[in-house]
PATI-95715 format. One line per field, with one value per residue (C-alpha): residue number from 1; residue in three letters; chain; x, y, z. Coordinates in steps of 0.05 Angstrom, whole numbers, always signed. Example, Ala and Ser with C-alpha at 12.3 -4.5 7.8 and 13.67 -1.06 7.14 Angstrom:
PATI-95715
drenza: c(1, 2)
sepa: c(Ala, Ser)
marti: c(A, A)
east: c(+246, +273)
north: c(-90, -21)
up: c(+156, +143)
This chain:
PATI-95715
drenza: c(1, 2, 3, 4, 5, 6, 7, 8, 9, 10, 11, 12, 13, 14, 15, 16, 17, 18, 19, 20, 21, 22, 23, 24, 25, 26, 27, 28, 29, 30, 31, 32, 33, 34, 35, 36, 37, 38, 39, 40, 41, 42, 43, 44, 45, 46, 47, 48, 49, 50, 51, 52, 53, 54, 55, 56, 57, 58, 59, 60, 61, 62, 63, 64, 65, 66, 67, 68, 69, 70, 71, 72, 73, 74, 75, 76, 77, 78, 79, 80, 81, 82, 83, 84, 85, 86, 87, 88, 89, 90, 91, 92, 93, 94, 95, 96, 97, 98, 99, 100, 101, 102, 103, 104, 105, 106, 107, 108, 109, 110, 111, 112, 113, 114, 115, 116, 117, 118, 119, 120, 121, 122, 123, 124, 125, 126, 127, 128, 129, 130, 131, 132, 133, 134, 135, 136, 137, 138, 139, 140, 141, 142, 143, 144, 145, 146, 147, 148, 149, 150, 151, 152, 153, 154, 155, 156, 157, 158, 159, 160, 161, 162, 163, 164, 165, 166, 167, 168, 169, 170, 171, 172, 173, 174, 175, 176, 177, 178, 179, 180, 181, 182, 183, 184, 185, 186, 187, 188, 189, 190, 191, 192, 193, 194, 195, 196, 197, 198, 199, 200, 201, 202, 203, 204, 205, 206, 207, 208, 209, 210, 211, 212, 213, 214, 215, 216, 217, 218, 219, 220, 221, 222, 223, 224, 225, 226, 227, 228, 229, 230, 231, 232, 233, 234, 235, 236, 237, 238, 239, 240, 241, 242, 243, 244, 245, 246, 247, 248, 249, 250, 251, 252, 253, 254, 255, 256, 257, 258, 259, 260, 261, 262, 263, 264, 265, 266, 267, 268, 269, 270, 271, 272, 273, 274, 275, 276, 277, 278, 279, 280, 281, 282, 283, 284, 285, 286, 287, 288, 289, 290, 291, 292, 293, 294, 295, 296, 297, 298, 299, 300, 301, 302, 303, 304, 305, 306, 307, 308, 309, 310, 311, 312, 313, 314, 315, 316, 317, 318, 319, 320, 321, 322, 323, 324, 325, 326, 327, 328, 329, 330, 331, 332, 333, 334, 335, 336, 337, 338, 339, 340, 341, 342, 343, 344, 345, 346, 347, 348, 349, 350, 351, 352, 353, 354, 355, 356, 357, 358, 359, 360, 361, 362, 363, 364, 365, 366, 367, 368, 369, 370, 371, 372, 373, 374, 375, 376, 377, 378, 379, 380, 381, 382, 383, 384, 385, 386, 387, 388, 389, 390, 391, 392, 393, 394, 395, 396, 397, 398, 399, 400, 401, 402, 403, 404, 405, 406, 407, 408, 409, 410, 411, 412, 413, 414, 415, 416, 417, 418, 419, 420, 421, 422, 423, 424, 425, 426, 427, 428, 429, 430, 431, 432, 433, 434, 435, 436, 437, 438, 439, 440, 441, 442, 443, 444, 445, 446, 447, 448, 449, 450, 451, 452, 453, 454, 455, 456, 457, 458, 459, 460, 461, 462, 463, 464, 465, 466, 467, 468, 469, 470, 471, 472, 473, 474, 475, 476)
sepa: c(Unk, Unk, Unk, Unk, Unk, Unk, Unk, Unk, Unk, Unk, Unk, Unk, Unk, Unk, Unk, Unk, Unk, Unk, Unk, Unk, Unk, Unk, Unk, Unk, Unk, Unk, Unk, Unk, Unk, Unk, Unk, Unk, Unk, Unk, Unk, Unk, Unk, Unk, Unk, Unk, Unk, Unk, Unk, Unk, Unk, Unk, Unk, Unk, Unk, Unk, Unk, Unk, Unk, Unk, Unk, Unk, Unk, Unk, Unk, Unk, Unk, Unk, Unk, Unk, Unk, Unk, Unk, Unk, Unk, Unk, Unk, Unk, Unk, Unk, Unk, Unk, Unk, Unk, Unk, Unk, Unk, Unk, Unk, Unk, Unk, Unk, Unk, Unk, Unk, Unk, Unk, Unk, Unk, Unk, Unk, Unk, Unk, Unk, Unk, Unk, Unk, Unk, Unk, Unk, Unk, Unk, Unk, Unk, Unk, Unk, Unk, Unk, Unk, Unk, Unk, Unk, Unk, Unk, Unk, Unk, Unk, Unk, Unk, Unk, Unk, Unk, Unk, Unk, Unk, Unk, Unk, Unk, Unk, Unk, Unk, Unk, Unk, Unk, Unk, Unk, Unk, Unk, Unk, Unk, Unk, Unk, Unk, Unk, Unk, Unk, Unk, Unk, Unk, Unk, Unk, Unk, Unk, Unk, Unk, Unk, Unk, Unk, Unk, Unk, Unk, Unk, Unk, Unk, Unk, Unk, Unk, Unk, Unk, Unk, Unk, Unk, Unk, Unk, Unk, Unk, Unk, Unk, Unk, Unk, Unk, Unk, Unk, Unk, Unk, Unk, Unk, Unk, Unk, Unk, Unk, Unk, Unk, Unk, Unk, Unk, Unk, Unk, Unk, Unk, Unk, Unk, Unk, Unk, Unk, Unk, Unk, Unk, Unk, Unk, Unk, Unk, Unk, Unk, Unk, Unk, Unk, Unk, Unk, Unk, Unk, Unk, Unk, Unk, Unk, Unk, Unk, Unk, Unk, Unk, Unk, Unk, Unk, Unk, Unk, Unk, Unk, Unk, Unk, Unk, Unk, Unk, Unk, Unk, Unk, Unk, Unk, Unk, Unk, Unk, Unk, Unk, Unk, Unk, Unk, Unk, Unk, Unk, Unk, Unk, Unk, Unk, Unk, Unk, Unk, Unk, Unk, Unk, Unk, Unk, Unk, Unk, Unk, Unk, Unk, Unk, Unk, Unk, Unk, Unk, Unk, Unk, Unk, Unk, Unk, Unk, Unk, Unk, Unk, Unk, Unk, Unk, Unk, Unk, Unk, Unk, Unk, Unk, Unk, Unk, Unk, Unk, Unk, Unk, Unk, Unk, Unk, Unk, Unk, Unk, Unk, Unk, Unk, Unk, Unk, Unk, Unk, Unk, Unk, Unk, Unk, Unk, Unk, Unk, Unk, Unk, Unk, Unk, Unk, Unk, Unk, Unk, Unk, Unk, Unk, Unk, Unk, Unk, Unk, Unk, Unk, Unk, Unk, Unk, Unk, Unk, Unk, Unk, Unk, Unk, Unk, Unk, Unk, Unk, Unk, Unk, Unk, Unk, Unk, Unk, Unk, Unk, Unk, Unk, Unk, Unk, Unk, Unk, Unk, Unk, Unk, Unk, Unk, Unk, Unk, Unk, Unk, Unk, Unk, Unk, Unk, Unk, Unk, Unk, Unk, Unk, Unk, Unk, Unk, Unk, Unk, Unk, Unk, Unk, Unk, Unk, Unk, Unk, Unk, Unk, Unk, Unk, Unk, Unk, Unk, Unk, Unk, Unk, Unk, Unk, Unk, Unk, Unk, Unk, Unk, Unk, Unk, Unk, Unk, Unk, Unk, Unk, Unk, Unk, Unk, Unk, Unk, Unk, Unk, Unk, Unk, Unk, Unk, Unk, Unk, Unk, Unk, Unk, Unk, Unk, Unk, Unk, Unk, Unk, Unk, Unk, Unk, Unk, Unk, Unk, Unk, Unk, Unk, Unk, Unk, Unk, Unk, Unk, Unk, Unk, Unk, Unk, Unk, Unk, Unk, Unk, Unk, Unk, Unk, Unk, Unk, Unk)
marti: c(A, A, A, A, A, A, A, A, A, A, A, A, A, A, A, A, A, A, A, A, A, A, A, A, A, A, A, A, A, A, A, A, A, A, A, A, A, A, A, A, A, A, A, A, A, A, A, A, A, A, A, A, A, A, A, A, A, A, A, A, A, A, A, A, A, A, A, A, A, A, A, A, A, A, A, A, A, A, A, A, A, A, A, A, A, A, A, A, A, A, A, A, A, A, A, A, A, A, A, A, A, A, A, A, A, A, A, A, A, A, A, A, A, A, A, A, A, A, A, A, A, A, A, A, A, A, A, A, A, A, A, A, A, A, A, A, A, A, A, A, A, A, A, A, A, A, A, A, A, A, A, A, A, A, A, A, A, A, A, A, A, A, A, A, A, A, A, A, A, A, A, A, A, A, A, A, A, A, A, A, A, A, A, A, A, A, A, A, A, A, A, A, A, A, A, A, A, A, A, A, A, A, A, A, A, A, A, A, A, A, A, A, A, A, A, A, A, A, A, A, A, A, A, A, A, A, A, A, A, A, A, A, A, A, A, A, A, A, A, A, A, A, A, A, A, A, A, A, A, A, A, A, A, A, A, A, A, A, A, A, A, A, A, A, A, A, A, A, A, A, A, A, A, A, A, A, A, A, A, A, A, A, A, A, A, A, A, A, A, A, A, A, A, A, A, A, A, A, A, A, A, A, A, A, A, A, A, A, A, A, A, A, A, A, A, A, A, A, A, A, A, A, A, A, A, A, A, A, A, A, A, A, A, A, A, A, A, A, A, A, A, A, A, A, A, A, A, A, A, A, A, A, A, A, A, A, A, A, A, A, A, A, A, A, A, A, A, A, A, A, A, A, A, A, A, A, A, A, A, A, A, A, A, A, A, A, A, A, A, A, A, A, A, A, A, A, A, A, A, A, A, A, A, A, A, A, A, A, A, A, A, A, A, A, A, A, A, A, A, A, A, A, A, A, A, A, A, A, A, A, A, A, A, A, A, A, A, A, A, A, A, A, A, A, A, A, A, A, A, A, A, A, A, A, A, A, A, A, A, A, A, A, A, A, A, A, A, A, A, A, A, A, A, A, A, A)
east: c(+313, +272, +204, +154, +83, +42, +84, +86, +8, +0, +43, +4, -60, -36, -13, -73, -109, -70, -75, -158, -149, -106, -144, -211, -181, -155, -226, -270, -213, -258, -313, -267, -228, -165, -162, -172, -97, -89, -31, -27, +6, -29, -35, -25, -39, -27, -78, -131, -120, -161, -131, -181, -243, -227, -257, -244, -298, -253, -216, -136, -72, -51, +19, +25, +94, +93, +158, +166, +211, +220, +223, +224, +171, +122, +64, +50, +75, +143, +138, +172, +168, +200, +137, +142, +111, +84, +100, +138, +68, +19, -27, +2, -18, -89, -101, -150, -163, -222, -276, -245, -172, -110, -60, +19, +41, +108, +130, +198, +237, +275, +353, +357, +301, +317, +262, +232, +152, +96, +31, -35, -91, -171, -182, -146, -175, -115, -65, -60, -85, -25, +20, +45, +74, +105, +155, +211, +269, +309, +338, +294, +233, +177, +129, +56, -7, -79, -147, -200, -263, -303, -315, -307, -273, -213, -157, -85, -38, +44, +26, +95, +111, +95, +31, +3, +72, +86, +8, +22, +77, +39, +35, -37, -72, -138, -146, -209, -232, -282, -346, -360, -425, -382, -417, -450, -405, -391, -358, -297, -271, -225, -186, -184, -155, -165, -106, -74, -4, +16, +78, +120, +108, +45, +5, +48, +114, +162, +232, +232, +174, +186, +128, +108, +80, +53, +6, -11, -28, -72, -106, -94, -69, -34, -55, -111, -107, -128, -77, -24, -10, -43, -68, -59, -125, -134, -110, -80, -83, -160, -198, -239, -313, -358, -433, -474, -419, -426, -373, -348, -293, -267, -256, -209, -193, -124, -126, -92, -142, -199, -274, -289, -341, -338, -383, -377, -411, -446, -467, -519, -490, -533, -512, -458, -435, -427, -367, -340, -378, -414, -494, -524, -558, -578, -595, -583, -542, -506, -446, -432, -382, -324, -284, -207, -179, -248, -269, -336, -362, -398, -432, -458, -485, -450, -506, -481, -407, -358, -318, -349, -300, -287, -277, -280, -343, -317, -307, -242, -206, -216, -206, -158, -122, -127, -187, -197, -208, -230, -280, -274, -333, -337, -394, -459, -506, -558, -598, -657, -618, -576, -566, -518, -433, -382, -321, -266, -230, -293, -272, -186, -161, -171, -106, -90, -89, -132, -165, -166, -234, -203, -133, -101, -93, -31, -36, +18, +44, +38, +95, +108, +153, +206, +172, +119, +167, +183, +117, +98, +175, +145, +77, +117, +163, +90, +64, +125, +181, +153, +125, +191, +243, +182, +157, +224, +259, +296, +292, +279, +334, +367, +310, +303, +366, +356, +352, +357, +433, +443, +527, +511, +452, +509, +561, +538, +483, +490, +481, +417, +387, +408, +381, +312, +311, +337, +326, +380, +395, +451, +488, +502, +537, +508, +523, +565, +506, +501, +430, +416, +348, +309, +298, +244, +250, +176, +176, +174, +176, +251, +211, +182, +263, +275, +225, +239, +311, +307, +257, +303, +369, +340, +307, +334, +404, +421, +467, +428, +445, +405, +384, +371, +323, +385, +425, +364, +357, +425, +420, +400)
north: c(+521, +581, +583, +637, +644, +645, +569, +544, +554, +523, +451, +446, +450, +399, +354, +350, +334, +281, +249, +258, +226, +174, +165, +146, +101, +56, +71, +42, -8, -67, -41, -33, +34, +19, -49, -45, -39, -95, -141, -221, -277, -332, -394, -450, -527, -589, -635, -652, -602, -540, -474, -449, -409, -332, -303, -226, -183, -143, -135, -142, -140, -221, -238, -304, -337, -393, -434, -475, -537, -602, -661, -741, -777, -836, -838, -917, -972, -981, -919, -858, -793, -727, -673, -606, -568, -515, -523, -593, -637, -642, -607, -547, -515, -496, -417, -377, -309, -270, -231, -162, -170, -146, -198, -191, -257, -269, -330, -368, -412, -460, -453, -526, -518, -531, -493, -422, -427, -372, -376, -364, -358, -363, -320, -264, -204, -185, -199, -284, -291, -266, -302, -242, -212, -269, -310, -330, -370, -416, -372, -324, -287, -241, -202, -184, -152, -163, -148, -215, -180, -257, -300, -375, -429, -430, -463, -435, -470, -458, -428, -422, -447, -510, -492, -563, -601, -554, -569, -653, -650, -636, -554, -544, -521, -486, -415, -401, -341, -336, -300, -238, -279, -350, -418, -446, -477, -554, -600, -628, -590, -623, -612, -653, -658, -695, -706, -747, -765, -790, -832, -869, -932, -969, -961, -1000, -997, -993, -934, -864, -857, -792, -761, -772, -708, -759, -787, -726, -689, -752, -746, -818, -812, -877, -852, -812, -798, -760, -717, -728, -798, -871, -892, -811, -820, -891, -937, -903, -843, -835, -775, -794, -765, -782, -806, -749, -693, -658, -650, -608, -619, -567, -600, -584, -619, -599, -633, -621, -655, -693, -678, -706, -743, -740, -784, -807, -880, -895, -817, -764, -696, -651, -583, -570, -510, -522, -495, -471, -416, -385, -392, -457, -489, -556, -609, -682, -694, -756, -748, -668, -648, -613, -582, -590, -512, -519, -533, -553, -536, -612, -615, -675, -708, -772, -815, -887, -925, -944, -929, -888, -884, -819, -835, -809, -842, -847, -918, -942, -879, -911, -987, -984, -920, -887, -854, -879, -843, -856, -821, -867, -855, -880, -880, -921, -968, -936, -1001, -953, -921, -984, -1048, -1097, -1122, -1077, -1099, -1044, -1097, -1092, -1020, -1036, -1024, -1086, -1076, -1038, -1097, -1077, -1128, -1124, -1141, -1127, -1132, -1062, -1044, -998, -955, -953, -877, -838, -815, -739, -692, -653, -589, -633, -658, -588, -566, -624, -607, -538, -568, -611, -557, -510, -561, -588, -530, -471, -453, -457, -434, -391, -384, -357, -402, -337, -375, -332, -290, -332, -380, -422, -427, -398, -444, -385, -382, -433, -443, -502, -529, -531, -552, -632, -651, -714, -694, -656, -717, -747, -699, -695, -788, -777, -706, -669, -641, -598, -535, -515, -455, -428, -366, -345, -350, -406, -444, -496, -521, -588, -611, -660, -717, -715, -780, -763, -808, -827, -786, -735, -725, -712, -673, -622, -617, -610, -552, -523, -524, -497, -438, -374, -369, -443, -489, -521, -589, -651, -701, -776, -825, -880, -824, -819, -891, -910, -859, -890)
up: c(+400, +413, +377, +368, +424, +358, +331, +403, +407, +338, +349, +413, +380, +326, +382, +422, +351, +343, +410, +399, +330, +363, +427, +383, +354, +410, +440, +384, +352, +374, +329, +272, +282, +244, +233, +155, +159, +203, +185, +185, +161, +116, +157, +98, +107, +71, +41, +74, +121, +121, +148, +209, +195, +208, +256, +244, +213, +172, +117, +129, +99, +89, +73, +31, +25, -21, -50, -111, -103, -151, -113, -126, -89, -80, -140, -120, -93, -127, -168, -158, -193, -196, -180, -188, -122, -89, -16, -34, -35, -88, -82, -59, +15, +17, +28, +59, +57, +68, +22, +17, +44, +8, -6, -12, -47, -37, -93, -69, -129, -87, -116, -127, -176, -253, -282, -269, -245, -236, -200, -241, -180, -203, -147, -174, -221, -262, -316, -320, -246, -227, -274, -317, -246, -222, -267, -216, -235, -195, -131, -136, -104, -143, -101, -128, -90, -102, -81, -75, -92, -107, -52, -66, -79, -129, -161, -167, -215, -242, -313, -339, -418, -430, -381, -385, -365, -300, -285, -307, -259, -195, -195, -163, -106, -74, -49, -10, -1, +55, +38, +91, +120, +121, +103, +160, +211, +206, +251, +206, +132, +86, +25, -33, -99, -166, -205, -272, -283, -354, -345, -393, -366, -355, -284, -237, -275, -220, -209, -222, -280, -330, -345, -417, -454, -514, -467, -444, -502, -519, -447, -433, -358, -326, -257, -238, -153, -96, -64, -108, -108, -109, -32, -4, +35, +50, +114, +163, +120, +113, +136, +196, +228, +281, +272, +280, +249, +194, +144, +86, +29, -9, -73, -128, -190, -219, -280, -320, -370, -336, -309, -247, -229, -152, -114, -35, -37, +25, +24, -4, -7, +34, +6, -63, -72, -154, -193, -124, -116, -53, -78, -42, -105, -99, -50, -39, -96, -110, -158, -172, -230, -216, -280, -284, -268, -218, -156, -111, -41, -11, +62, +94, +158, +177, +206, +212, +223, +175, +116, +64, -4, -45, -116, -185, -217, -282, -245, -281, -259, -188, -194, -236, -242, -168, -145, -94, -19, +55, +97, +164, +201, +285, +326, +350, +294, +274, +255, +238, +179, +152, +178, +151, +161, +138, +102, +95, +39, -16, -41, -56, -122, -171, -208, -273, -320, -393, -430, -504, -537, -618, -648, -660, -736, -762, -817, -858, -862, -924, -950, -962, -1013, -980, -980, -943, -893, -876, -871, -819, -779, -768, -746, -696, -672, -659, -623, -585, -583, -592, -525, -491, -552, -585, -659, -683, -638, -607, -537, -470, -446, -383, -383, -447, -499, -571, -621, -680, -693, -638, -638, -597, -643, -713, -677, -674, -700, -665, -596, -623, -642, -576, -530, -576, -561, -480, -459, -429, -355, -334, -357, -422, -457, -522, -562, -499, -446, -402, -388, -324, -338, -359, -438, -421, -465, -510, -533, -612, -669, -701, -763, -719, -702, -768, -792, -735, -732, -815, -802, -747, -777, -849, -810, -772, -809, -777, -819, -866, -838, -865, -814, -843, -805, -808, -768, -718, -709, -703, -639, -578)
């Protein structure tokens, strides 16, 4: 190709610009040149695993891939229970990130799942934390970027309709981000998180337990743990320091209802970080609140040997519902500081049996007119129904079945009473579209049944069909 003296002279001149340009760069990229575009993957760990400190001293690009999965696993001894996950463990992997970076968050809903999930992170300033860009349903992936412009510490959470069941049913984790001028170093970090489960049988009742949203709603948790499950940081299991090390644990609390009262005995926190945030404001503190949907920052020295317990000091919570933790500390006596025999036994669980002080007293109900009866099925269905099928019961396209001219609600009003008393799992067809998702069983009263299903069929051109509370209880 033949170019003219007057081009030639201008692409060389261009060209050597570029190689100046390009040349600086690679001269001063220690000192920073470039590397605001500098590209890295998000190391994630499980609980009570921290991801390392990082080291750069720059902003960068961080990928975060993160699936949802539902899996059955151990709550307690004898007691299984289907969680729903980030990562497949409750909590979810901790994150880190650091003040400034740019994250692409990359959300993964494992194909085997039955219901669609989001992520709602603390850390993030925008539109539900994230949640309003990232509903995902089952086989699917939704992509979302964001700017962390607040250092700290922070919860992330599912916050997909019904927000507090996805959160009940294990859908929690921590993102830290890590200030520019990092906390002082420490010699061990570890991640912790407080958690209820509301089951339908008592504490201790053995096989797969359902989760019950009637305990939930009346904040009455059978189990309230560390790291998802009863005995996650005890034995074998326990988080471990040497005399003379200092430690910090990022602490969450999950919730989905419950403060914490977090307490170490055996230990005085040096330095709390309240509320998760990155301002060092108190000192020696025994027992610090942390919030559910919060989080704190605790540092301490480890001076003597042996096993220092992590609980919730709301004491019950840890005797007899969970709390309970290990911080197993090796090294020489320090007679000096505390002298006496250790026994690892004291601290165990003492069982979840209640003792009753009064007898219980029922109220007999009052009864109510028709119109009444309506007026409390609607009340139910707000409360119950209406965050999945919404107000007008239209239902979400692909996601949650209409209940508004439902051909599979008229057909049999049978199996609609069944699947209110059992729940119901698998595939279904109705008005033509087909749905593959979980109707949790709620646990209402044979009235409640009626009330609701009376509201729904004489609303949103349904059938008119009259329920009876002989046809609910003669339904098993």
């Amino acid at each position: 190709m033949q170019i003219s003296k007057k081009k030639d002279f201008l692409t060389l001149k261009a060209l050597l610009k570029s190689l100046v340009l390009t040349g600086s760069c690679l001269m001063f990229s220690l000192s920073g040149c470039g590397t605001a575009n500098s590209e890295e993957k998000a190391q994630l760990t499980y609980a009570p695993n921290v991801p390392p400190v990082i080291e750069r001293n720059h902003a960068a690009k961080v990928i975060v891939d993160l699936e949802t999965i539902e899996v059955q696993g151990r709550l307690a001894d004898g007691v299984e229970y289907t969680f729903w996950t980030f990562g497949g463990s409750v909590p979810g992997p901790m994150i880190r990130v650091r003040e400034g970076d740019d994250v692409e968050f990359n959300l993964h809903n494992h194909p085997n799942s039955k219901m669609p999930h989001n992520i709602d992170l603390h850390a993030v300033t925008g539109p539900g934390g994230g949640a309003a860009s990232s509903l995902t349903v089952p086989g699917h992936t939704s992509k979302f970027s964001f700017k962390v412009i607040n250092a700290g510490l922070y919860i992330y959470h599912c916050a997909t309709a019904p927000v507090g069941m996805h959160i009940a049913n294990g859908m929690y984790g921590l993102i830290y981000v890590q200030p520019e001028d990092e906390l002082p170093k420490v010699d061990k970090e570890y991640y912790v998180v407080q958690s209820e489960f509301y089951t339908r049988g008592k504490n201790g009742a053995p096989g797969l337990q359902p989760f019950s949203m009637e305990k939930a709603v009346e904040e009455n948790p059978d189990y309230v743990v560390f790291n998802g499950s009863v005995g996650s940081l005890v034995g074998d299991r326990a988080i471990t320091a040497k005399t003379g090390e200092s430690v910090r644990l990022f602490v969450g609390n999950g919730g989905p209802n419950l403060i914490s009262s977090f307490h170490v005995i055996g230990e005085i926190f040096d330095n709390v970080y309240t509320e998760g945030g990155t301002v060092l404001n108190q000192h020696n503190v025994q027992t610090t609140l942390v919030p559910a949907g919060g989080s704190a920052i605790v540092e301490f020295k480890v001076d003597v040997p042996g096993t220092l317990i992590l609980v919730d000091h709301s004491i019950f919570r840890t005797f007899n519902k969970g709390a309970l933790g290990m911080l197993k500390v090796e090294g020489e006596n320090r007679p000096e500081i505390y002298s006496g025999k250790q026994n690892d036994e004291v601290y165990l669980p003492e069982g979840a049996a209640i003792q009753r002080l009064v007898n219980e007293v029922k109220v007999a109900p009052k009864e109510l007119s028709e119109a009444d009866l309506l007026k409390e099925g609607a009340r139910i269905y707000n409360a119950n129904c209406s965050a999945c099928h919404m107000k007008e019961g239209q239902g979400v396209a692909k996601v949650f079945p209409p209940l508004a001219g439902s051909d599979f609600l008229n057909a049999d009003k049978t199996r609609a009473i069944r699947i209110l008393k059992n729940g119901l799992k698998g595939e279904i067809t109705v008005n033509g579209n087909k749905y593959n998702n979980i109707m949790p069983q709620l646990e209402l009263s044979d009235e409640d049944i009626v009330n609701v299903l009376n509201y729904v069929y004489s609303s949103w051109n349904n059938k008119a069909l009259k329920v009876t509370l002989g046809e609910v209880k003669s339904i098993h």
